[in-house]
C-alpha positions as CSV (number, residue, x, y, z in Angstrom):
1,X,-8.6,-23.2,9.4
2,X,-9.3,-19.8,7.4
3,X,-12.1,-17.8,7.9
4,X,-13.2,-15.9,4.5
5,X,-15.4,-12.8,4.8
6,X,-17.3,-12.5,1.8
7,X,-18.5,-8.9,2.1
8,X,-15.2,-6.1,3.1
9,X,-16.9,-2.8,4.4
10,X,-15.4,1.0,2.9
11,X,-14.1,3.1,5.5
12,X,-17.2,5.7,4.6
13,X,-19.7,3.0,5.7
14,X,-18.8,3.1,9.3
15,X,-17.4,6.9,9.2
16,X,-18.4,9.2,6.3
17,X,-16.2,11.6,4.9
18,X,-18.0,14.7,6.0
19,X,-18.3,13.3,9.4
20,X,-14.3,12.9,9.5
21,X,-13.3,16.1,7.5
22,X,-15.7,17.7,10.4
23,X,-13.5,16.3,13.4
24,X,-10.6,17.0,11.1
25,X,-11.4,20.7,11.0
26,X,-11.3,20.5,7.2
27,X,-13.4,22.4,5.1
28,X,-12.1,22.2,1.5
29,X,-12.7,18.6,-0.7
30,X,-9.0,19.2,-2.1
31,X,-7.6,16.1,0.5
32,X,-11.3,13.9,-0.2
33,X,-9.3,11.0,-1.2
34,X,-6.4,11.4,0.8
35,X,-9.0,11.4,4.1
36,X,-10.8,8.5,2.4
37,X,-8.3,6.2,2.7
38,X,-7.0,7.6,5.8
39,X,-10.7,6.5,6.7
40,X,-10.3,3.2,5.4
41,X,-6.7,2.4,7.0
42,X,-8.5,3.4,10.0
43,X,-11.0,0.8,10.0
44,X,-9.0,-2.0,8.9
45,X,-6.7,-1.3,12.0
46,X,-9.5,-1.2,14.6
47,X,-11.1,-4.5,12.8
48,X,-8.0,-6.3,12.9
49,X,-7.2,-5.2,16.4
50,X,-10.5,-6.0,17.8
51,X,-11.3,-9.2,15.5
52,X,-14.7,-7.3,15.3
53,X,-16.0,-7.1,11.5
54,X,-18.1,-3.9,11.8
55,X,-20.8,-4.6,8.6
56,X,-22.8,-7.5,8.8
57,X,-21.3,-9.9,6.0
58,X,-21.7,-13.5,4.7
59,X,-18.5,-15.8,5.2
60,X,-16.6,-19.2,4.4
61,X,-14.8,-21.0,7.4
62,X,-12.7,-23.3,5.6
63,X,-11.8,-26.8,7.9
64,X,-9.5,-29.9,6.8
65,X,-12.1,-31.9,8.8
66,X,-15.0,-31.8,10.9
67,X,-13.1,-30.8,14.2
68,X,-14.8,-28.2,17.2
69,X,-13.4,-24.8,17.2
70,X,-13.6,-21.2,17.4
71,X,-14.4,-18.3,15.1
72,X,-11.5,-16.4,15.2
73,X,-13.6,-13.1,14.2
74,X,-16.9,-12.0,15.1
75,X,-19.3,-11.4,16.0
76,X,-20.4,-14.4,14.2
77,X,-24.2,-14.2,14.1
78,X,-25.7,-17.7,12.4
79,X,-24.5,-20.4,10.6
80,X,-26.4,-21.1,7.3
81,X,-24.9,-24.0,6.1
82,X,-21.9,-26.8,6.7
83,X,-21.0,-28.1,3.2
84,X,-18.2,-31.2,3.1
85,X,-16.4,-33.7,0.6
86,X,-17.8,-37.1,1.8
87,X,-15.2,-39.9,1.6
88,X,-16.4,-41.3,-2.1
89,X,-15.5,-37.3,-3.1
90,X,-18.9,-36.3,-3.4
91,X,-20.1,-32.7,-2.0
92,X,-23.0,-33.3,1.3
93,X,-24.7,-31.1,3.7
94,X,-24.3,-31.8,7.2
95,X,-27.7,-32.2,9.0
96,X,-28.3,-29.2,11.2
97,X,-28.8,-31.6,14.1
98,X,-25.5,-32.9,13.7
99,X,-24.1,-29.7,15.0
100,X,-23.9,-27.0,17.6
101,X,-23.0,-23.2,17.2
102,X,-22.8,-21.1,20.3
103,X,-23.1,-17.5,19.2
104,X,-23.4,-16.1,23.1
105,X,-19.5,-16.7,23.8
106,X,-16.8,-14.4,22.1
107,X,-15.3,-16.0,20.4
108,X,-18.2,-17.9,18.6
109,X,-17.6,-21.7,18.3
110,X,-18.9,-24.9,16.7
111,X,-19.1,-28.6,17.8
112,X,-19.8,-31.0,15.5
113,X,-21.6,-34.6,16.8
114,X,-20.4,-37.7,15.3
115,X,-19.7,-36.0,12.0
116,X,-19.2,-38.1,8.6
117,X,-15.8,-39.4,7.1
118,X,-14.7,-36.7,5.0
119,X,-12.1,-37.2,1.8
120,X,-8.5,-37.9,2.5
121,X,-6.6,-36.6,-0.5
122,X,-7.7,-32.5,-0.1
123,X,-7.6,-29.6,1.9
124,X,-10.5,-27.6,2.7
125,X,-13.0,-30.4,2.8
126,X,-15.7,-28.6,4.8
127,X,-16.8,-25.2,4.3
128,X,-19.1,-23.6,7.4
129,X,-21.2,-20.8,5.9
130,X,-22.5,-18.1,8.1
131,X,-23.3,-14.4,8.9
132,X,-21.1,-12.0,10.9
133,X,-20.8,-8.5,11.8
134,X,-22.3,-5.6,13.7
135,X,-22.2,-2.0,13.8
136,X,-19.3,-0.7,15.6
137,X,-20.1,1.0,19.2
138,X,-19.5,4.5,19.7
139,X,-16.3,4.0,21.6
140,X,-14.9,2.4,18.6
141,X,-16.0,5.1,16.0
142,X,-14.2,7.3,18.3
143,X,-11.3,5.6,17.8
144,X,-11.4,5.2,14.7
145,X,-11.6,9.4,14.3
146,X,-8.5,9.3,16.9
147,X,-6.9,7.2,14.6
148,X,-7.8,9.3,11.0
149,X,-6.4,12.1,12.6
150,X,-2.9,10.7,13.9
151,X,-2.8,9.8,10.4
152,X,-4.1,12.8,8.9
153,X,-1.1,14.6,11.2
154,X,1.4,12.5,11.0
155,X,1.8,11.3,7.0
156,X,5.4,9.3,7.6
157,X,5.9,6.4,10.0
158,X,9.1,8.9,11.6
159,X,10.3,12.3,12.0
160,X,13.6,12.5,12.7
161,X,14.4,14.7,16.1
162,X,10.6,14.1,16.8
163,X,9.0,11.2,19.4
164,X,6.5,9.3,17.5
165,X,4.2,6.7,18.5
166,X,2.3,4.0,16.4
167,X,-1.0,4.6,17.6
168,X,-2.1,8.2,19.9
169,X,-2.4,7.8,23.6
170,X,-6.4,6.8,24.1
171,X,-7.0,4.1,21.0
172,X,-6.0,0.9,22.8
173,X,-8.1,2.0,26.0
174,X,-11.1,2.4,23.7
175,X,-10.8,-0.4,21.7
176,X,-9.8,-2.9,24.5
177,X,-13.9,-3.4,25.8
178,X,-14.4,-4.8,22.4
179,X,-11.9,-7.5,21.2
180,X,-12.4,-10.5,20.6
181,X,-9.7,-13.0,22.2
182,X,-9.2,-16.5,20.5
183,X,-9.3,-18.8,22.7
184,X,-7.2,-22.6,21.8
């Protein structure tokens, strides 16, 4: 199973520049780009560690066969389409009534009712299309400025005769509300 977001968000479209040179107490454009992608490491982080995508964005679940399962990022917000390789090899669309999406539950998740015969000799044989993504919540944009910052200060992974840590004291607490746990 891999899940394929079509659309990747910049750092600046969930926290501009200005807005993080302003909690950064930076007032020259000399370190733009540095802060930029300081910005964007940022956001990856908190996307990864929330299995949030935080711009609404089409994407491709990719299956080996029709089997139930979960949406391992979300918030997934509507399927468009299940396209699969019927058994002669040929490419089909799966009836909408021959399928369930339950977008309530996080993590999202899809049950399929007495699904087709799908080609034997490939991988990837259906492909779920859908829509995910939301604007983060404030919480979240908070730590991803937390985060800019620890970077912003702290430009090596160690100082020697200094105690370092990988993320600043207040992150994980902020980000916790909002993951998204798989569930098996």
């Amino acid at each position: 199973m891999k899940l394929q977001v079509i659309t990747q968000p910049t750092g600046t479209d969930i926290l501009p520049l200005s807005t993080a040179k302003e909690f950064l107490r930076v007032d020259s454009s000399d370190e733009d780009a540095t802060i930029t992608a300081l910005i964007n490491a940022a956001v990856q982080h908190c996307q990864d560690y929330t299995n949030r995508h935080f711009v609404v964005s089409d994407f491709n679940l990719y299956l080996d066969d029709f089997y139930n399962c979960s949406f391992d990022i979300g918030p997934v917000v509507s399927i468009t389409s299940v396209v699969y390789q019927d058994s002669a090899n040929a490419q089909q669309t799966l009836a909408a009534s021959k399928y369930w999406a339950d977008f309530k539950r996080e993590p999202a998740r899809i049950r399929f009712d007495s699904p087709p015969d799908t080609y034997d000799d490939a991988f990837n044989v259906v492909t779920i299309a859908g829509t995910l993504g939301e604007a983060p919540q404030q919480p979240v944009v908070h730590a991803i400025k937390m985060l800019v910052a620890h970077y912003y200060e702290n430009r090596r992974a160690a100082v020697v005769g200094t105690l370092t840590s990988e993320m600043p004291l207040g992150v994980s607490a902020l980000l916790n509300p909002y993951r998204i746990i798989a569930t098996k």
